[in-house]
C-alpha positions in Angstrom: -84.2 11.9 57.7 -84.7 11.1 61.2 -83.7 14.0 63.6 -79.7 13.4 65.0 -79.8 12.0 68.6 -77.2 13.5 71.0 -76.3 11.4 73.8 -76.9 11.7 77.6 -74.5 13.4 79.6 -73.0 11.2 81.8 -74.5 11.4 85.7 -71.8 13.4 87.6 -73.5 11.7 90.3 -71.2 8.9 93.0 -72.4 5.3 92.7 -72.1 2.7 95.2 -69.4 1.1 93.2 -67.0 4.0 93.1 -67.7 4.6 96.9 -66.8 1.1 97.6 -64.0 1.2 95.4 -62.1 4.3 96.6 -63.1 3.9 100.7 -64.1 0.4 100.5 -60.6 -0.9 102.1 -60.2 1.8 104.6 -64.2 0.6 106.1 -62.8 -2.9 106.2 -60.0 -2.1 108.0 -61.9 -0.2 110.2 -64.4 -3.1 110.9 -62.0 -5.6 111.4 -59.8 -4.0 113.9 -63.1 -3.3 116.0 -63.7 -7.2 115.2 -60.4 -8.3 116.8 -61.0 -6.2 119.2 -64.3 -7.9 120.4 -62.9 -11.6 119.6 -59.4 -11.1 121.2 -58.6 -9.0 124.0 -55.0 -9.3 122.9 -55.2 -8.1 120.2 -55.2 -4.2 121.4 -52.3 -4.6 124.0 -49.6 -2.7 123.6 -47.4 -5.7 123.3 -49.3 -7.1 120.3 -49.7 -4.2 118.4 -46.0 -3.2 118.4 -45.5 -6.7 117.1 -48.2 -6.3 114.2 -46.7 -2.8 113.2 -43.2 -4.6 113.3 -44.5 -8.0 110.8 -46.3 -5.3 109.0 -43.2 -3.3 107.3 -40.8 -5.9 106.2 -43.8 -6.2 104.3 -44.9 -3.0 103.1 -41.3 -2.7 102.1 -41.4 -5.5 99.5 -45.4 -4.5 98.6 -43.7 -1.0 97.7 -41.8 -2.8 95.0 -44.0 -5.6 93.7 -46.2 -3.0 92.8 -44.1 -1.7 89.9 -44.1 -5.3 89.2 -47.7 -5.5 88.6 -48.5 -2.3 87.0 -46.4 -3.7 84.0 -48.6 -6.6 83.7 -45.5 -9.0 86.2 -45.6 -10.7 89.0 -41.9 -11.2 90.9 -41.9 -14.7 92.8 -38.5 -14.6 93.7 -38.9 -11.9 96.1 -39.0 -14.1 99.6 -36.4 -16.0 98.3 -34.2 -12.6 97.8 -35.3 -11.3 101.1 -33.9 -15.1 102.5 -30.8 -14.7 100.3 -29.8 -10.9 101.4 -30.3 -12.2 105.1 -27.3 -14.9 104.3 -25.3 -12.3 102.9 -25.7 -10.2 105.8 -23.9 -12.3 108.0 -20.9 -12.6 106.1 -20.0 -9.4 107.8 -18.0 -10.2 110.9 -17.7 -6.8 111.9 -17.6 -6.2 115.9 -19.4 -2.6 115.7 -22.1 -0.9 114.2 -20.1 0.3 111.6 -21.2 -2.6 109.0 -24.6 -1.2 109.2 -23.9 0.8 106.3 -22.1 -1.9 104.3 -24.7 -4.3 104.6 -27.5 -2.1 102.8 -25.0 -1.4 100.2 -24.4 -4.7 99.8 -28.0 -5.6 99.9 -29.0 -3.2 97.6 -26.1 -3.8 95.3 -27.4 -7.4 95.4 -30.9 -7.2 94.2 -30.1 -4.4 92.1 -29.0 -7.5 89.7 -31.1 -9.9 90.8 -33.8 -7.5 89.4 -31.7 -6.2 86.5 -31.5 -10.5 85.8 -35.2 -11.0 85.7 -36.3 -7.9 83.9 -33.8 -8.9 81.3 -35.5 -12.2 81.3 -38.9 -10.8 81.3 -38.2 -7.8 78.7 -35.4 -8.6 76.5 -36.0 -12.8 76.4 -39.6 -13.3 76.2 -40.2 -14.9 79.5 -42.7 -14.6 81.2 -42.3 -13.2 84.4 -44.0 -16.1 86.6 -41.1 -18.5 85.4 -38.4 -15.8 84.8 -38.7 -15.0 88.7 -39.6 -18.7 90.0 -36.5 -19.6 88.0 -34.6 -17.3 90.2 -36.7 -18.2 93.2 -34.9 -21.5 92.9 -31.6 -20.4 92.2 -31.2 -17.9 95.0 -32.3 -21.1 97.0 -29.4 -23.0 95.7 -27.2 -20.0 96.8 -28.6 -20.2 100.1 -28.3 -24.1 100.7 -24.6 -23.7 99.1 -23.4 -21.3 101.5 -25.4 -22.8 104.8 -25.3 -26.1 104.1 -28.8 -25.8 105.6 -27.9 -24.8 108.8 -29.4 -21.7 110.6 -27.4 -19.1 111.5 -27.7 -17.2 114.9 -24.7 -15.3 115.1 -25.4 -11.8 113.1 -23.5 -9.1 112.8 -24.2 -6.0 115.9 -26.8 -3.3 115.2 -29.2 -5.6 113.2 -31.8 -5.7 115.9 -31.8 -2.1 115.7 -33.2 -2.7 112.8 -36.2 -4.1 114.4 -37.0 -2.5 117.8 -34.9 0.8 117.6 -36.3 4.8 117.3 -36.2 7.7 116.3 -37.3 10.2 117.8 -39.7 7.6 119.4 -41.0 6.3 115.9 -39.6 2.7 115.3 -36.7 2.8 112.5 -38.9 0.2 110.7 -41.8 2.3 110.3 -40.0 5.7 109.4 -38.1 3.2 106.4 -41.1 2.2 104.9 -42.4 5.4 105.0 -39.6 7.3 103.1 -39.6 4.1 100.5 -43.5 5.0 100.1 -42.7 8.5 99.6 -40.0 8.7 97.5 -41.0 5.6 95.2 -45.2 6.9 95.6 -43.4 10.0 93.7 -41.4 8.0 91.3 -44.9 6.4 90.4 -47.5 9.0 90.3 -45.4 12.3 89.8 -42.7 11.5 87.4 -42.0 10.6 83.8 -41.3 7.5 84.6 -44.3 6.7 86.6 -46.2 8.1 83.3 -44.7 5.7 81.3 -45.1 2.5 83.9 -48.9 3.2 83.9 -49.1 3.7 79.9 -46.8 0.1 79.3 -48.9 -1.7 82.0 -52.0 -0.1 80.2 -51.0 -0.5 76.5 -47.3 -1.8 76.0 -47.9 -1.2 71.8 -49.2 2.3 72.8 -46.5 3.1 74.8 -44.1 2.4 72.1 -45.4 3.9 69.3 -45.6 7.1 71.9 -42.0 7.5 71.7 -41.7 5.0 75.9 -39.1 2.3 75.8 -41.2 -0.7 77.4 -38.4 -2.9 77.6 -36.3 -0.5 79.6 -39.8 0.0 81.9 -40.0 -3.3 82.4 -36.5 -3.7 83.7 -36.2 -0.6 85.8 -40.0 -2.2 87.8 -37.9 -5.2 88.7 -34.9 -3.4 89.7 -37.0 -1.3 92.1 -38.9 -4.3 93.0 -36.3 -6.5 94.3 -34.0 -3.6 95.5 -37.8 -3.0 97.7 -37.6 -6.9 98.8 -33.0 -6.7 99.7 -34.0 -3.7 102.2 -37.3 -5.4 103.3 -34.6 -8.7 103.7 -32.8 -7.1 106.5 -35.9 -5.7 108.7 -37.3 -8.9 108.6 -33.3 -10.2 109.5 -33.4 -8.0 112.5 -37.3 -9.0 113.5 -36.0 -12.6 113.4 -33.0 -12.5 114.8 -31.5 -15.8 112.8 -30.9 -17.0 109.8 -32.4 -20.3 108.2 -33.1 -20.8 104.7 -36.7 -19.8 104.6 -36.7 -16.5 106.2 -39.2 -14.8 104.6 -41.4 -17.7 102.8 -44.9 -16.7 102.0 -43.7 -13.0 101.2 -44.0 -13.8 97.6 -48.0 -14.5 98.5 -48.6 -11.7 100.6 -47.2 -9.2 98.9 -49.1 -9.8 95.6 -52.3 -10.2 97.7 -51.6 -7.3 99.8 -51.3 -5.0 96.3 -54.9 -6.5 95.0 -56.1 -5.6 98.2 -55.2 -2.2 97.8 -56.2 -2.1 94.0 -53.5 -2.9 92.0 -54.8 -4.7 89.0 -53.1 -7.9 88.1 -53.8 -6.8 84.5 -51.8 -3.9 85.1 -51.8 0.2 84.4 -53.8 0.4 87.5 -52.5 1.1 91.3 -51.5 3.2 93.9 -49.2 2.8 96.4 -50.4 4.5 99.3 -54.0 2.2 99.1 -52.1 -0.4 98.7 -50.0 -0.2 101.9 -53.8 -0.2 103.3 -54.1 -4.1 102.0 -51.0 -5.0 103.7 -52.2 -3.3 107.1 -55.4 -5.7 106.8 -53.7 -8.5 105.2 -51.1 -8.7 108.8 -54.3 -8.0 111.5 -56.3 -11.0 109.4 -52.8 -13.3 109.8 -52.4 -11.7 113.6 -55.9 -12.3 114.5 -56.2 -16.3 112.7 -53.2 -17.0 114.9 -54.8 -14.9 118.3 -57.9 -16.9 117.9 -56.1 -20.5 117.5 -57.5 -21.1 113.8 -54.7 -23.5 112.1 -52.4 -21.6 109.7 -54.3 -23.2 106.6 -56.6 -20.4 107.4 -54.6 -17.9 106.0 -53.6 -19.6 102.8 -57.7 -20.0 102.2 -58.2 -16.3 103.0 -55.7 -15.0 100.9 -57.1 -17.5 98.0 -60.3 -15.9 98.1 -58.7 -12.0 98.5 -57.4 -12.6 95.3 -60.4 -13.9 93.7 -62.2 -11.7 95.2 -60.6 -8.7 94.5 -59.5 -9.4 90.7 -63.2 -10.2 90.0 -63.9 -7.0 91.1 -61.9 -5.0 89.5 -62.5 -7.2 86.0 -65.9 -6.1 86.4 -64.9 -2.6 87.0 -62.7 -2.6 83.9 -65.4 -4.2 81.6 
């Protein structure tokens, strides 16, 4: 009988792959920041990079939510749209003081609480699949819109909402200090709580998670609640960057966000992310838009880029996977 052979430990040793893969993003950032630098003198003025941090978290904002999106094996299309819609409703507030502040989140959140409640229902309890269950409601929200505007701008928004944009506190710009409590408290929903366990074992195994006792249904619908209560509140920062209304506030967010979130490693297959890497993608997806606009390129630049993030990025982590 020939002798048993016992297998090879596995090398406890780092390869290139896994360096690449866990610091890759933050080298890249690195290098293209020093690369705008050299190509734009802009670029590093004060003036500039106030304006990238403020593009950047309307943005993060609604990455924060696509994410749960993603890890579920989704994608939410109807996320701009929402942002676009929540801006509309915002100005139904005539209020003369900064007291509708307050009534305008709630309202927002309320808002695309069951816009996301809608297409995780779709996704989770119909059988759609979530790229028409959310471009369905991509197009709806847009008949909302055009229905309530007539497709007219708007310019006349209720006071406080530039706050919302260039305010501080404590010298840190209300934007910023937003997105970073919606990182925290949802980057402990994700990777510290039973729920987070049982969002990483659907998007990993959906059959698995049942047959451990999860609920993928209910998941799925509580990742699209999150996700477009994520883009109301992004909706209103980007409102306040603005500072008027037209029907496509917001257009392209859809895009960016899922390309942001590959970026940053989410896997489009889903079961694999993180939120605080992927917040990296969205920092080099807006100096890559800020810098194609600083150098004159045309704005079909971006749209190529971004193609090739995405291929780019899910071919790698396909090979990673295999």
């Amino acid at each position: 009988m020939a002798p048993l052979e016992t297998p090879l430990p596995r090398s406890r040793g780092v390869s290139v792959a896994s360096i690449f893969e866990r610091y890759g993003l933050i080298v890249f950032l690195v290098a293209l920041l020093l690369v705008a630098a050299v190509l734009s003198p802009t670029f590093l003025r004060p003036a500039n990079l106030v304006n990238v941090l403020t593009i950047a978290a309307p943005l993060g904002m609604v990455v924060v939510g696509q994410i749960f999106v993603i890890l579920v094996r989704g994608l939410d299309l109807s996320v701009a749209s929402l942002m676009a819609t929540v801006a509309v409703l915002a100005t139904a507030f005539k209020a003369t003081t900064n007291d509708a502040i307050p009534m305008i989140f709630a309202a927002a959140i309320a808002f695309s609480a069951v816009v996301g409640l809608v297409n995780g229902w779709l996704v989770a309890k119909r059988d759609v699949s979530p790229f028409l269950a959310t471009l369905a409601m991509m197009i709806i929200l847009q008949g909302v819109r055009f229905a309530y505007t007539g497709g007219a701008p708007i310019s006349t928004l209720p006071p406080g909402m530039g706050f919302l944009a260039s305010g501080r506190i404590l010298g840190i710009p209300v934007n910023l200090i937003t997105l970073a409590l919606l990182a925290i408290v949802f980057g402990i929903v994700l990777h510290r709580s039973r729920l987070g366990r049982e969002i990483f074992m659907v998007g990993s195994n959906p059959k698995a998670a049942f047959l451990n006792g999860v609920a993928p249904d209910r998941v799925i619908i509580l990742c699209h609640v999150i996700c477009s209560v994520c883009a109301g509140i992004g909706g209103l920062f980007l409102l306040g960057y603005v500072g008027t209304v037209s029907n496509w506030v917001g257009q392209g967010y859809e895009l960016d966000s899922i390309v942001a979130a590959v970026m940053g490693g989410v896997a489009l297959t889903g079961g694999r992310g993180n939120i605080f890497v992927a917040l990296l993608g969205v920092a080099v997806l807006v100096v890559i838009n800020n810098l194609v606009l600083l150098l004159g390129f045309p704005i079909e630049m971006q749209l190529i880029i971004k193609g090739i993030i995405i291929i780019g990025a899910a071919a790698f982590y396909r090979t990673r996977l295999a």
